[in-house]
Structures are given as structure tokens and as C-alpha cells.
N, C-alpha and C positions, 0 to 999 in steps of 0.2 A: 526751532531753537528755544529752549526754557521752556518747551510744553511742557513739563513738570511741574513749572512755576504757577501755570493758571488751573493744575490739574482737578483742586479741591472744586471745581465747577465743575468738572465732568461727571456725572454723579447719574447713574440710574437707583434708586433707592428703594429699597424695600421695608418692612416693617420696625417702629418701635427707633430705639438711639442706642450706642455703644459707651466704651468707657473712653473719656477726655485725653487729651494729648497731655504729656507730663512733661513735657519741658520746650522749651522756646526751640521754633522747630518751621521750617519755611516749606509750601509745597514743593513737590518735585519728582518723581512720584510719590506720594506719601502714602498712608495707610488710610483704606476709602472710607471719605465722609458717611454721616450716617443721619437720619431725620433726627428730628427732637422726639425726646420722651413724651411717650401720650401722658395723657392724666391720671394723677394717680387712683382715681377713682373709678378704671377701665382700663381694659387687655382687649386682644385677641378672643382670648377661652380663659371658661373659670376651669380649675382643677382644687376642688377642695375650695382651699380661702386665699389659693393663688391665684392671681389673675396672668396666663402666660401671654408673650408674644414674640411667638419666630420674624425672623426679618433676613432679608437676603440682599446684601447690599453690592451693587454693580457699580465698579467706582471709573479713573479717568480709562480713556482710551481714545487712543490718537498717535499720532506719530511724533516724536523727540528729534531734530535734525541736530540737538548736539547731547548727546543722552550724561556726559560724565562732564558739559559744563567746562570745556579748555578753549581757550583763544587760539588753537591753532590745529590740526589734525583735527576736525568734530568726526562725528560719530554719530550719524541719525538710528533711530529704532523705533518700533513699535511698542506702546507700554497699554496693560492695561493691569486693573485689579478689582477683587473683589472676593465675597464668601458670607460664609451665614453665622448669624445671631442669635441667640435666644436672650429674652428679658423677663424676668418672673418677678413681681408685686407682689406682696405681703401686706394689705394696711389690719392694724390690730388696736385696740383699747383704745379708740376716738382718733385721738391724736397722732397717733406711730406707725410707723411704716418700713419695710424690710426691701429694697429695691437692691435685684442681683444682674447685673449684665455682664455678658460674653462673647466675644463673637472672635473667628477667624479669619484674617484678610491673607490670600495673596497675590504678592505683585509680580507680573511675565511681563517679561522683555522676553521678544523674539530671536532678537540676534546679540544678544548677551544674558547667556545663563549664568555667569558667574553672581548677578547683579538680582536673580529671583531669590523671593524667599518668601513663604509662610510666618507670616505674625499674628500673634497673639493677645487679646487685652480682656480684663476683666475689671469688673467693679462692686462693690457689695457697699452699701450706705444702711444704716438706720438714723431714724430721724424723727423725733417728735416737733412738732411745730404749731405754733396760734398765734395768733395776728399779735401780738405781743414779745413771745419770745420763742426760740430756739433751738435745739440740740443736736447733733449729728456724727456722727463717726462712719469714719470711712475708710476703707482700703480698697486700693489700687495696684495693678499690675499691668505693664505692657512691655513686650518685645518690640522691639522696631530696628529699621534700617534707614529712617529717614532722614533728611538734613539736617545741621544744627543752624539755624541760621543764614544767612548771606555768610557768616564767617567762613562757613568750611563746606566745599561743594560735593566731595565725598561721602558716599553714605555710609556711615557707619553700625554695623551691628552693634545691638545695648539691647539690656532688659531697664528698666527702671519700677520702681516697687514704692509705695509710699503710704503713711496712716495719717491719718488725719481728725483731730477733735476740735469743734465747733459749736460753742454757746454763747446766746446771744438773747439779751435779761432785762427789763428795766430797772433802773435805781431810784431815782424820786422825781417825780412829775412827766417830764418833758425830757428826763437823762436817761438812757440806756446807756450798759455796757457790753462789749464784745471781747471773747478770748477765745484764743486758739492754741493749739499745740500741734508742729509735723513731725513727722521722723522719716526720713525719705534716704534711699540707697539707689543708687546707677554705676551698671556694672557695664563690661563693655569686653563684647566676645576677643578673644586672641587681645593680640599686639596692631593698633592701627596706626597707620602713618599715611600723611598728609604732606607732600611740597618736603620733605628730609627733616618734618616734626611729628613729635609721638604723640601726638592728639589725645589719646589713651589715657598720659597719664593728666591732663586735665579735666575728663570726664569722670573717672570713677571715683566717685566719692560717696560719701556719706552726708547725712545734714540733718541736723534737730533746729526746732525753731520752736520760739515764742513770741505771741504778738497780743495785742490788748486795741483798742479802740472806743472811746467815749462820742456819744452822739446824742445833739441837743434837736429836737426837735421845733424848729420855729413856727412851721405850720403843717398839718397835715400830709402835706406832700413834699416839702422841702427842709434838710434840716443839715447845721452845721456838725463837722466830723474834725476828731486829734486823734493821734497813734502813733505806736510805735511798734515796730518786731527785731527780735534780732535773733542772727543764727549764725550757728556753727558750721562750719565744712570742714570734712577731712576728707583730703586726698589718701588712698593707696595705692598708688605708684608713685607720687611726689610730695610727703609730707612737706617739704619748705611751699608747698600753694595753701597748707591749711590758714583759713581765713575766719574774722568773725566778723560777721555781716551786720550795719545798725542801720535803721533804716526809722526817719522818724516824719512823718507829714498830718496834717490840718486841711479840712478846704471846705469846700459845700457840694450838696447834690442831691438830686430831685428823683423821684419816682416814676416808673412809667407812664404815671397818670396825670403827670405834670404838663403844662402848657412846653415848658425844654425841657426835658428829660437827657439826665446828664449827670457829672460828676468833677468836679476841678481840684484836685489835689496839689501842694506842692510842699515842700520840703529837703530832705539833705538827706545825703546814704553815705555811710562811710564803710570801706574795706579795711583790714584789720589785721595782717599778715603774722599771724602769733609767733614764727619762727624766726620770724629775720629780728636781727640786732640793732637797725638803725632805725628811725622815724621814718625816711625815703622813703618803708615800708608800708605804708598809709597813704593811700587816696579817698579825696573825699569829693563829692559833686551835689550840686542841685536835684533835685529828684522833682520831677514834674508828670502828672498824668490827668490829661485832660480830653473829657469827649461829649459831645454836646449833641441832641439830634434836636434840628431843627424841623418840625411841620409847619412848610411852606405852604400848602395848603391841603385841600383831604387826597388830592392826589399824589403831591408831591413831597417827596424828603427831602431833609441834607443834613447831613453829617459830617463834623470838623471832629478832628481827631488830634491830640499830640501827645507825645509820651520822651520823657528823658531819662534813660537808667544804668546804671552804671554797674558791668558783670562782670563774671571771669571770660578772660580769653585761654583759647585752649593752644594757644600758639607759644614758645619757648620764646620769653623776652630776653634780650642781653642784659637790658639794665631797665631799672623802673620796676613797676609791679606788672604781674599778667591778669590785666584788667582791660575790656577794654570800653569807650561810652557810647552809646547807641542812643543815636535820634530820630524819632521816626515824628512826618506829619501826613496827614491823610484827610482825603475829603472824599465824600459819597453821594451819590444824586439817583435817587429814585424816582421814576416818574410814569404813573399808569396813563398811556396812551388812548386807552380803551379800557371796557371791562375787562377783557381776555389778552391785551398786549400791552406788554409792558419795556419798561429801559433801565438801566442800572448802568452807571457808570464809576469810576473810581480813578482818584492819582494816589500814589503814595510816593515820597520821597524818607529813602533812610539813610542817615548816615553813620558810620563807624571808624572811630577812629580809638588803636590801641596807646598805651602809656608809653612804650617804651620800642625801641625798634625789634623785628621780628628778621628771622633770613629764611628763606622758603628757595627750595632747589626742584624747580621744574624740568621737566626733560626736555632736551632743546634746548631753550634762551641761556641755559646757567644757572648760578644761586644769583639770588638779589637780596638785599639787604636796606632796612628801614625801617618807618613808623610806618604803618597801613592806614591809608583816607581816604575810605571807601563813599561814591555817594550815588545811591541807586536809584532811580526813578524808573515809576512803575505803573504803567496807563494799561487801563482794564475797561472793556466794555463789552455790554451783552445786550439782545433784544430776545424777548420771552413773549412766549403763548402759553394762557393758564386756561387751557379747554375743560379743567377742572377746579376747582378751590383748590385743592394741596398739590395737583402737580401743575410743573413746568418746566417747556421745552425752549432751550433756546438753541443761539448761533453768539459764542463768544469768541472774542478779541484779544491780544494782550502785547505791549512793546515793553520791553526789559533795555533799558540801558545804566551799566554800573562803568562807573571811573573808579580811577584807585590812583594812588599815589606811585604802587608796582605793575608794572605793566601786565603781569598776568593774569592779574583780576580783570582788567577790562573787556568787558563782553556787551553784546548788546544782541537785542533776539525780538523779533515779529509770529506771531502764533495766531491763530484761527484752529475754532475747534465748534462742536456742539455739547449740550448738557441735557439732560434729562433728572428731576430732580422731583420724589416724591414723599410728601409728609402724612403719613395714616393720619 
């Protein structure tokens, strides 16, 4: 049950890395992980002043004993995924660089073909950069079926597509400035429904953004950060969701090379509902993102994790706005046994809870009707053998228990699997 959920460890991997996931998105089976980008200074093969690199990536595979995620009738399956990459590098005039990735994933279920499909994702970056400042623009494209969230355990067919501008400058001494600009589109195949709601029209939207950030440098590796962004949404199927987004926070945060290497943000977000006529229309919440890696010593890690964020929900509220807040805290424990064995372990606990009540009509129990408080906890553990520096093989673990407020959300699920995982 919820082998999906630990599936981004099932991973045979082949060369080079793919384009990013574009939107808040849980394993399950998802579209298969991929290594990191080598250096830009090295491929595979030169061609010309390209440097290429194929990659072939083998993603989860294992058995799902409840593959579509219901608390009652499961449905086990066999899942697996995977398919090939190209990556080709361009660096040109010192500083600039032309990075193009590609690749094909797809996902079999053996005894649900309605549930396969071939995805697709690309990425194209250019990029000047010096230890000082720098520039980037980017586009992105990916098809997917994967989940949105704990929110909604259906996969849903979508392409999402997005641009991206990125400069990042000093001002006087110890200030640097940062700006960005998105322009981002997710469309969403046919008409989807979810529980007797149109999910659909919460997802296809449009979104332009602008954001700025100031950053003081106090020392070398550590330096205070302000900002702010704010953005547009428009829905096409339900203009009354169109929202403008303000999102403002300040914190501090270190380098990799820092004794904690980390980040502490906190601040306030507010939603912005341009269509509705009353105030009611506006929530607003604390905005927190915090992640800390501790090196406990050269063997051992830990990492504390927290993050507060308040988004749209794609669920039809009665009354309120369709937003809902998510709190995730998380801890991490890495720890080399040996040279060649190693442990990793992990809790997460999320919560979600929407504004206003929702009514979801499952087959069997009836409709129900409420607020959704959701709270998940999520215990992960693996033991690894790296007979190599970049690969490793392990034997992973993982127990899923979610409560909810509606009883059809509660599930809970024990998984056992192995991974194989390689970084050129």
C-alpha cells in the first residue's frame, strides 16, 4: 500500500539529470527521478562545442497493494517506469552557458492500463554567472499524470509550461539585489473529477509573477535576506478562483560551506480573490520556511525541516475561500556505517487543513460534508551499499498513516522495496 509514495527511491539511473518537477506534486508513481547534472565543464561526448549526454533512466518498481489510494475495495498492482534522456551543454564566451534537457518517462501498471502513459519533459536554460552575480532564463515544459499533493490522490493528466528570468547583481558593498519574473500555464487533459468535484477547474490556470529580494552579506558564508513577490492567477474554467498572490518574508541563511548550512525565512502571504465582493474574500497567514543541516560529525547528518504555506485548493468550497494551509515538519538522519554502508532515515509529519467546508461523494460510504484536517505521518528508512562512489543499492522501508477529519481520507500503509541509484 502507498508504494508510490516511497517510489522516488526506486531508482535505477542512468546518465546526466532531467527537467524539474513544476508544481507541488507527492510520489506515487511519479515520473522517474533522474541523477544530477554533471559539470558544466564535461559530457559524455564532444560534438562540435557541444558537450552531449544520453541517459537512461529505470525508475520505481514493486508492487502497489492499493494502487488508486481508497480506504476500502484496494487494488494491488505492479508499477514500474522509466525511458531515455538526452542532455547537451553549450558553455560559450567565459561565462555563458546553453543547457538543453529532454527526456521520455513511461509509467506500466500491469493490471491497470487505463492508469499508463508516456510523459514528457523538457528544459532549455541559458545562463551567465561569476561568483558575484547572475543571469538566467529558462523554459520549461512537462506532461505528467502524477499526484497533486496528499490533497487529491487521483492522477491527473496536465501539461504545465513555464518561463522563467533570473538576475542576481551587487549594489554597494556587502548589498546585493535579486529579480525575477514567471509566466507559467497548466492545462489539464479533458474534464477531471475527483470525490463529485471538478478538480479541473482549480488546476488550469495561468500565473505571471514578480519578485525582488535584498541581501546583506554579514560574513562570507552567512548573510541576512528581505523580499517580496507577488502574482497573478487566472483560472479558465472558474474565473471567481482568480487570485493575487502577496507573499512577503526576511530571515538569514548560510552557505554550503558553512559550519549550519541552512535557511530561516519567515513572513506573511496573503490571497487576494479579485472577483468576490466581500473582504471574507481574503486570507491571510504566517509564511514560514525553515531548513537547517546539521553535521553531527563527518559521518553523521541531521536535518530539521519546517515549511508553512498557504495555497489554492482545488476542492469546491461552500463558503470561505478555496485555499487551503499546509504544514509540513521533517527530520533526516544520515549516517555512514562504514565506508561502503550506509542509513538514512526520515519522519515527516503534514498537515492540511482547508478554509471552508468541502463535500466529496465517494462510492459506497455516501457524500460527506466538512472542513478537511488532514494529518500525515510519514516514517522512511533505507540501508545502502555504495560498492561504488556514485552508485547505491539499497533495501527501503516506509509506513504512511494519514487521519482526516472525513473518514475517507484515512489510510494507512507499510511498504518494503529495494533501490538502485546512480550518479555519472
Amino acid at each position: 500500500m502507498f508504494l508510490g509514495l516511497w517510489a522516488q527511491r526506486l531508482t535505477v539511473m542512468g546518465l546526466a539529470a532531467a527537467a524539474p518537477a513544476l508544481g507541488q506534486e507527492i510520489p506515487g508513481p511519479e515520473p522517474t527521478p533522474v541523477p544530477s547534472p554533471a559539470p558544466p565543464d564535461r559530457g559524455l561526448a564532444r560534438v562540435g562545442p557541444f558537450w552531449l549526454t544520453p541517459y537512461l533512466s529505470i525508475g520505481q518498481m514493486g508492487y502497489d497493494s492499493n494502487i488508486l489510494l481508497t480506504p476500502e475495495g484496494r487494488e494491488g498492482d505492479f508499477t514500474a517506469s522509466g525511458g531515455p534522456g538526452l542532455r547537451a551543454l553549450l558553455p560559450f564566451a567565459g561565462f555563458y552557458k546553453l543547457e538543453v534537457d529532454g527526456r521520455f518517462d513511461y509509467l506500466y501498471f500491469a493490471r491497470n492500463p487505463d492508469q499508463r502513459r508516456l510523459n514528457a519533459s523538457g528544459r532549455a536554460v541559458l545562463e551567465r554567472a561569476t561568483l558575484s552575480s547572475r543571469f538566467a532564463v529558462s523554459e520549461t515544459y512537462q506532461s505528467t499524470n502524477s499526484r497533486i499533493g496528499f490533497e487529491v490522490d487521483a492522477r491527473i493528466p496536465r501539461s504545465q509550461e513555464r518561463t522563467e528570468l533570473e538576475v542576481r547583481f551587487p549594489l554597494l558593498g556587502r548589498l546585493s539585489l535579486s529579480v525575477g519574473a514567471l509566466r507559467g500555464a497548466e492545462r489539464v487533459e479533458g474534464d477531471s473529477e475527483f470525490l463529485g468535484n471538478d478538480v479541473s477547474s482549480g488546476l488550469e490556470r495561468d500565473a505571471r509573477r514578480g519578485r525582488g529580494e535584498l541581501e546583506f552579506a554579514i560574513t562570507a558564508l552567512t548573510s541576512l535576506f528581505a523580499g517580496g513577490e507577488f502574482t497573478r492567477y487566472e483560472y479558465l474554467r472558474d474565473p471567481s478562483r482568480d487570485a493575487d498572490v502577496i507573499r512577503a518574508a526576511g530571515g538569514l541563511q548560510t552557505k554550503p560551506e558553512a559550519l549550519i548550512p541552512g535557511r530561516i525565512a519567515v513572513g506573511a502571504i496573503e490571497y487576494r480573490f479579485v472577483r468576490a465582493a466581500d473582504r471574507s474574500a481574503t486570507r491571510r497567514s504566517v509564511y514560514l520556511d525553515v531548513r537547517l543541516d546539521f553535521p553531527v560529525s563527518p559521518r553523521t547528518g541531521l536535518v530539521l525541516s519546517y515549511n508553512r504555506e498557504l495555497d489554492n485548493s482545488v476542492f469546491n468550497v461552500q463558503a470561505g475561500t478555496p485555499t487551503i494551509l499546509r504544514e509540513f515538519y521533517g527530520v533526516e538522519l544520515r549516517k555512514e556505517l562504514s565506508a561502503k554502508i550506509d542509513v538514512e532515515l526520515r519522519g515527516r509529519r503534514t498537515k492540511l487543513l482547508t478554509d471552508g467546508k468541502i463535500t466529496i461523494e465517494p462510492d459506497g460510504p455516501g457524500p460527506a460534508t466538512g472542513v478537511r484536517d488532514d494529518v500525515i505521518d510519514d516514517y522512511w528508512a533505507s540501508l545502502g551499499y555504495r560498492p561504488r562512489e556514485r552508485l547505491r543499492i539499497s533495501i527501503d522501508g516506509q509506513y504512511i498513516d494519514r487521519r482526516s477529519s472525513l473518514s475517507y481520507f484515512r489510510v494507512q500503509g507499510l511498504q518494503a522495496g529495494f533501490a538502485v541509484k546512480y550518479d555519472p
